[in-house]
N, C-alpha and C positions, 0 to 999 in steps of 0.2 A: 365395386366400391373403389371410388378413387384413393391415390396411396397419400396416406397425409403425409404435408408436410413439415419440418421443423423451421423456424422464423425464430430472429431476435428482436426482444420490443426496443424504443426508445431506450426504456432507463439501461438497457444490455448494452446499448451503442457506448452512452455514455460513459456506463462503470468501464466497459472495455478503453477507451481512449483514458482514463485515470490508472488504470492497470498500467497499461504500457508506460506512463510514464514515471509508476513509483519505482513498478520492478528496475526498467532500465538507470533508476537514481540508484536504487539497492544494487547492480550489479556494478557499476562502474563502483561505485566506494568500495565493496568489495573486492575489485583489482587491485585497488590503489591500497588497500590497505595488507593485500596478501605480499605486494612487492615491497612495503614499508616495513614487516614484520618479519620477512622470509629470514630463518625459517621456521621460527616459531609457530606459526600460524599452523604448518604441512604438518609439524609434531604434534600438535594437539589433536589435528585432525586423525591422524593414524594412531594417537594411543585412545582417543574416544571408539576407534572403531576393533581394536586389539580387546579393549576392555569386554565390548557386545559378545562379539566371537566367543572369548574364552568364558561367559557366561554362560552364554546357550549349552555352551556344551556339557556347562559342568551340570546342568540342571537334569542334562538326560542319567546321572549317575546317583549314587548312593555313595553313606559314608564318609570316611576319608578323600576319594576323587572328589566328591560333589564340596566339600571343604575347601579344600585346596583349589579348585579351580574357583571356585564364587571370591576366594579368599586376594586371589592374583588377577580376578577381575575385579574387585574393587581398590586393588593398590594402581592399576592403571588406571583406574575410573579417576583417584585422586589425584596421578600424575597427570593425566590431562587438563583437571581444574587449575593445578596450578601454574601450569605453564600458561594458560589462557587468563589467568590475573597477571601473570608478567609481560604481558602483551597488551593489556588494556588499556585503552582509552575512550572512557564514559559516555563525552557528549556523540562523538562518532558516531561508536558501536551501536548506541541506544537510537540515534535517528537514523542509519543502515538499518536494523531490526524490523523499527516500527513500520518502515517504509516496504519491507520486503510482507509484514504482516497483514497490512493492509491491499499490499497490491495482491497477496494471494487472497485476499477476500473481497476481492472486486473481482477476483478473475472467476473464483469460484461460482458468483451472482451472475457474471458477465457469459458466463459458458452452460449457463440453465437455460437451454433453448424451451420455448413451447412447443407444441404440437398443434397445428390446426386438423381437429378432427372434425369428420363429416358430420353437419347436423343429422340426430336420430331422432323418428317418432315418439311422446311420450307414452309409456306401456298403460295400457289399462288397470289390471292388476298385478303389479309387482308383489312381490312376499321378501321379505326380509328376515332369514334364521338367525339367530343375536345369542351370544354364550353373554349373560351377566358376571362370569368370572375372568374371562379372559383378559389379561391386562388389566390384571389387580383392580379390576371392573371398574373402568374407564365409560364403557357401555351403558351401566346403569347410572353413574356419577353424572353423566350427560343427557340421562333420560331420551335415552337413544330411541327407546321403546313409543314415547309419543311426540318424536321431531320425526320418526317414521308415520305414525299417523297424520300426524298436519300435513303431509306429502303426499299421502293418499295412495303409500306404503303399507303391506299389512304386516307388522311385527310377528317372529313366531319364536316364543323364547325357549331354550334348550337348555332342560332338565336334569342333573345326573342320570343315567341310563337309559339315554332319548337314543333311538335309532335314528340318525339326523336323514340317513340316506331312502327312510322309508318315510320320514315328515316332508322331504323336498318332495319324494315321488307323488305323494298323497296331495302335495299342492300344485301339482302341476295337474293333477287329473281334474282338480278343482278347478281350473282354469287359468290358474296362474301364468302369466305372460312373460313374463322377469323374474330374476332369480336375484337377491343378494346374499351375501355372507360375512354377519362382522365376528370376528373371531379371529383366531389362530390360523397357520398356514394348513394345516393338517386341516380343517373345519371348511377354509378356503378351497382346497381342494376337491371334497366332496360335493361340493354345491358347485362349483364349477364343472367338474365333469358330467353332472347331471343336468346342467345348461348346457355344455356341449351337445349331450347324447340329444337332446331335445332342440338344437339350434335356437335356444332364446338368449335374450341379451342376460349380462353379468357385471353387476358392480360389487367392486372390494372396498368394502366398509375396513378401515383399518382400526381395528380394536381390539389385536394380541399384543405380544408385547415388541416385538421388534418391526412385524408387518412388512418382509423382507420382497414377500411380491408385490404388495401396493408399491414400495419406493420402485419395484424397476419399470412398473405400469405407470409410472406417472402421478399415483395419488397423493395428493400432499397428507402426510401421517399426522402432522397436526392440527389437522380442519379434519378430525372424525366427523361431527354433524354435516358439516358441506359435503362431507363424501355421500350422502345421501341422494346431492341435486344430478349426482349423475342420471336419476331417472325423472327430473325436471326438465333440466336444461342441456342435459351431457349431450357427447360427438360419440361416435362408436371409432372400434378399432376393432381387428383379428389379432389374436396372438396365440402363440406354440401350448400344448399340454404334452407334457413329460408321460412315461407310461413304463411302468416297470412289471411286469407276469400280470399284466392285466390291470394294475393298480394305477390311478391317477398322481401323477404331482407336479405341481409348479411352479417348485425350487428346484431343488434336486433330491438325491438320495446317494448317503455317504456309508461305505464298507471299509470296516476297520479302526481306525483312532477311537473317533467319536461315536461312531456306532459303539463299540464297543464299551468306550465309557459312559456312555448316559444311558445302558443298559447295569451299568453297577449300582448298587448299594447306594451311597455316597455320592452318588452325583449334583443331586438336585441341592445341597446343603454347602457342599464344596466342589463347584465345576473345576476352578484352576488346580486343584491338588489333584483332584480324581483325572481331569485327562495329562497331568506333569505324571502323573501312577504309570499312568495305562500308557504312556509313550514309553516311560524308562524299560517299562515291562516288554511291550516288543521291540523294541529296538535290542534289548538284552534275548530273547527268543528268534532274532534272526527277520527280524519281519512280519508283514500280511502273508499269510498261508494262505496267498491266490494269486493264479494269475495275470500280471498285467494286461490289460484289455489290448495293446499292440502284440503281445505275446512273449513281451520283454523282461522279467520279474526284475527288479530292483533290490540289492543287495538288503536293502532294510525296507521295503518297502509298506508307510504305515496308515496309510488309506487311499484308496478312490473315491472318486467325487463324480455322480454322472450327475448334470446338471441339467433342464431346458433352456437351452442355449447358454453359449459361454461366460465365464463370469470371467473379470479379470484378476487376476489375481499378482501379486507381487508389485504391482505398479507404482510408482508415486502418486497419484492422482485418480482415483475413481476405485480404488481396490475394494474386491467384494462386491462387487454391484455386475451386471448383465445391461451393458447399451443399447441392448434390444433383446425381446421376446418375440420376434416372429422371423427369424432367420431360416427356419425349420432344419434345426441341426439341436442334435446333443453336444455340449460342451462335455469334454471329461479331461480329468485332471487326474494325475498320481503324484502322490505325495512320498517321499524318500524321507530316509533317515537324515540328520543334520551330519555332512561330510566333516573329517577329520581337520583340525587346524593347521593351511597350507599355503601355501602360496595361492596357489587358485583357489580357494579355498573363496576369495574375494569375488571371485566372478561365477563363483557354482551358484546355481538355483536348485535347490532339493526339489521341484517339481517339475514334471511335463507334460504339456497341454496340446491334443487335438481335440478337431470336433469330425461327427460321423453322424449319418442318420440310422445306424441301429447299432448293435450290442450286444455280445452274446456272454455269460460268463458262467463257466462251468466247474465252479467249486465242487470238494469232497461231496458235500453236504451239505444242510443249513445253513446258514452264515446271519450273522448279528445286523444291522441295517436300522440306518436311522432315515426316516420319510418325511420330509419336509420336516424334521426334528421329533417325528415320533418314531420313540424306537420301537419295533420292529422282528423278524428273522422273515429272511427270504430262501423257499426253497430251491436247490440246484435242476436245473441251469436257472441263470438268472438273465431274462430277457430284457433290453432297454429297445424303446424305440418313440419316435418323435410326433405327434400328434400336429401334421404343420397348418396353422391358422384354423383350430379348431371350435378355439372359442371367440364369443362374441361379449368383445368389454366395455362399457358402457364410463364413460369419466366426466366430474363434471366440468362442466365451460368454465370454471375459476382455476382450473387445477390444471398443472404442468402439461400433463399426459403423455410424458415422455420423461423415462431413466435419465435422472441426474448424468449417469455418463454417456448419455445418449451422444454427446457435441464435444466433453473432455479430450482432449490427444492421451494416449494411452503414456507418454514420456514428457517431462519436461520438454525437451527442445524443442517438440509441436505446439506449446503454447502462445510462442510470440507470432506463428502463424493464426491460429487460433483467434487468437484475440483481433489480429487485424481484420481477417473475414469479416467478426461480427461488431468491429468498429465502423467498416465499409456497410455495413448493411447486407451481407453476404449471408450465403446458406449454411 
C-alpha cells in the first residue's frame, strides 16, 4: 500500500497567506507597545504568572496552606489587573487582540492538512455494533441505526449485558467483511482488535463522548452519519494497536492519578474534586508506589501514561492529540509532583516523555488502571507492547484523515515556517 500523503487545499493556501499577515500586524504592535509601556507591561506579565504558580500549588494542600496560598494567588491575580488598566489603551489593544485572534484561527484551519488515502474496494457485508447510550445517545438521536441500513450496513445494536466480543466473533463467521464500532473508546477497541485479528477493514463511527481515537485517525467528530461513507466512498490506511498483558487499546492506558480516581466513589458525579482528592492524597503519600518505566522513580511521582504512539503533551499548540498512529512505538509519559515555588521552578516540566516498542512493569501486585478510560486492575508484571500497522482503517473521502496535529509545529516559533510551506503549496 502506497504511504499516503498529507496536501494542503486551496482554501489552506489562502487562510495561510491571511495568517501571516494578521499574526505579523499582532506581533509588531506588540513590540511597539511593550517598549511604549516598559515596564509595566514585563510587571503584569510576571505577577499573571506568580499568581498561576502559587495557585497550583496551593490546590495540592488542605486547610490553612490551601487558604493561604489560593488567598496570595488572588491578591496577585488582582495586582496584575490593575497594573494592565494602567497601561491601557483601548482602540490598540482591541485591534492587536483581534488580529492575533483571528490569525490563530486561520492558522489553526491553515495547518489541517488532508490525507490522500488510497481508494478501497467497497465491502460486501459490513456490520456495524452501535451502543444507543453512548454519548448521551447521539447514535440513536441520528438514527444511526437506518443511515446504516441505506448504506447497506448491517446495524447490530448493544444491549446491557451483550458480550460485544462474542456478537463481532459471531458476525464475522456470518460472513461479515467489515467491521465498524460507534461507541466509546473501550467498545472501539474491541471491534478493532477483532478486525485486526481477522485482517478486515475498520471504521470509527464517532458516538462516545469525546472520540479521542477518531480525532487522531482523522474522523471529523461532528459528521457522525458521514462517518458511515467510510464503507462507501472511504481510502484505507494502517495504523498501531496498543497491547497491554494481552488486552487491546487504542489510546492508551494510564497507572496512578486517574486510574486511581475513576476507580473511587465519587468520581463520575465530581471528576475535578475527586482527581484535586486523589493528587493532594499522593502527593502527601510520597507518590506512585511503582516503578518508573526508565527505572528512575520520581520523588512524587503521580501517574504513567503508556500510550499507542506519542501524544504531545505540555505544548502550545496541538496538546493532547498523537500526530500520528502508525509510528510503531509506545509513547510513555511520567507525570511528577508539581515542583516547589523557584526560580526554576519557571522552566520545570513535572513530566518526561520517551517512546519504546515494549515495556515491562513489575509492581508488588495488582495495580488500579484505567484503559482507554475504563477503569480496570492489571495484574503484575505489566506487559506493554505495540501492535505496528495492525489495523486496517477505512475513512470517508469527506473527512480529514489525518490528526489535527498531524502538520501543527510542536512550538510557536515553527509556525511562521509552517505557514509559508503551506502558503507556497508545500508539503
Amino acid at each position: 500500500m502506497a504511504k499516503p500523503k498529507l496536501r494542503p487545499d486551496r482554501q489552506a493556501q489562502v487562510l495561510a497567506i491571511v495568517a501571516l499577515v494578521l499574526l505579523s500586524f499582532a506581533l509588531a504592535a506588540t513590540v511597539y507597545a511593550a517598549i511604549d509601556r516598559f515596564p509595566l507591561d514585563l510587571l503584569a506579565v510576571l505577577l499573571v504568572v506568580s499568581s498561576v504558580l502559587v495557585g497550583l500549588r496551593a490546590i495540592l494542600h488542605h486547610g490553612l496552606s490551601r487558604a493561604v496560598g489560593l488567598a496570595g494567588s488572588a491578591i496577585l491575580g488582582v495586582g496584575a489587573f490593575v497594573v494592565m488598566l494602567s497601561a491601557l489603551k483601548p482602540i490598540v489593544d482591541a485591534i492587536t487582540i483581534a488580529c492575533l485572534a483571528l490569525g490563530l484561527a486561520a492558522t489553526r484551519r491553515a495547518l489541517h492538512y488532508r490525507l490522500e488515502l488510497p481508494p478501497a474496494p467497497r465491502p460486501a457485508s459490513p456490520v456495524m455494533f452501535w451502543n444507543p447510550r453512548s454519548g448521551d445517545g447521539k447514535a440513536a438521536d441520528a438514527g444511526l441505526d437506518g443511515e446504516a441500513r441505506a448504506r447497506g450496513i448491517t446495524p447490530v445494536e448493544l444491549r446491557p449485558g451483550d458480550d460485544l466480543e462474542e456478537l463481532v466473533r459471531e458476525a464475522v463467521a456470518g460472513g461479515a467483511d467489515a467491521l465498524a464500532a460507534a461507541g466509546g473508546d473501550g467498545t472501539q477497541a474491541i471491534v478493532a482488535s477483532l478486525a485486526a485479528e481477522h485482517d478486515l477493514p475498520f471504521a470509527c463511527i464517532p458516538a462516545g463522548t469525546r472520540n479521542h481515537f477518531a480525532l487522531d485517525l482523522g474522523v471529523d467528530r461532528e459528521d457522525l452519519v458521514g462517518s458511515l461513507d467510510a464503507f462507501v466512498d472511504g481510502g484505507e490506511k494502517r495504523v498501531d494497536l496498543g497491547d497491554v498483558n494481552g488486552r487491546v487499546f487504542v489510546n492508551n492506558v494510564s497507572l496512578g492519578l486517574y486510574a486511581e480516581a475513576v476507580q473511587s466513589k465519587g468520581y463520575r458525579g465530581h471528576k475535578l474534586r475527586t482527581l484535586l482528592g486523589t493528587a493532594t492524597e499522593m502527593t502527601e503519600d510520597g507518590g506512585l508506589d511503582l516503578p518508573s518505566p526508565d527505572g528512575e522513580k520520581g520523588e512524587e511521582t503521580l501517574a504513567i501514561l503508556v500510550s499507542n504512539n506519542q501524544y504531545r503533551i505540555g505544548h502550545a499548540i496541538g496538546s493532547g492529540m498523537r500526530p500520528r498512529i502508525d509510528d510503531g512505538k509506545l509513547g510513555v509519559t511520567v507525570f511528577e509532583g508539581i515542583a516547589p515555588i523557584t526560580a526554576g521552578a519557571l522552566t520545570h516540566t513535572p513530566w518526561r516523555q520517551w517512546e519504546t516498542r515494549e515495556l515491562v512493569l513489575k509492581p508488588d501486585g495488582p495495580v488500579p488502571a484505567g484503559i482507554d478510560g475504563e477503569a480496570t486492575r492489571l495484574e503484575s508484571p505489566v506487559r506493554f507492547s505495540i501492535r505496528r500497522r495492525a489495523l486496517r482503517v477505512r475513512i470517508a473521502r469527506a473527512h480529514p484523515g489525518a490528526s489535527p496535529a498531524a502538520r501543527l509545529p510542536e512550538h510557536f516559533s515553527g509556525i511562521p515556517k509552517a505557514l509559508w510551506e503551506t502558503a507556497i503549496g508545500g508539503r
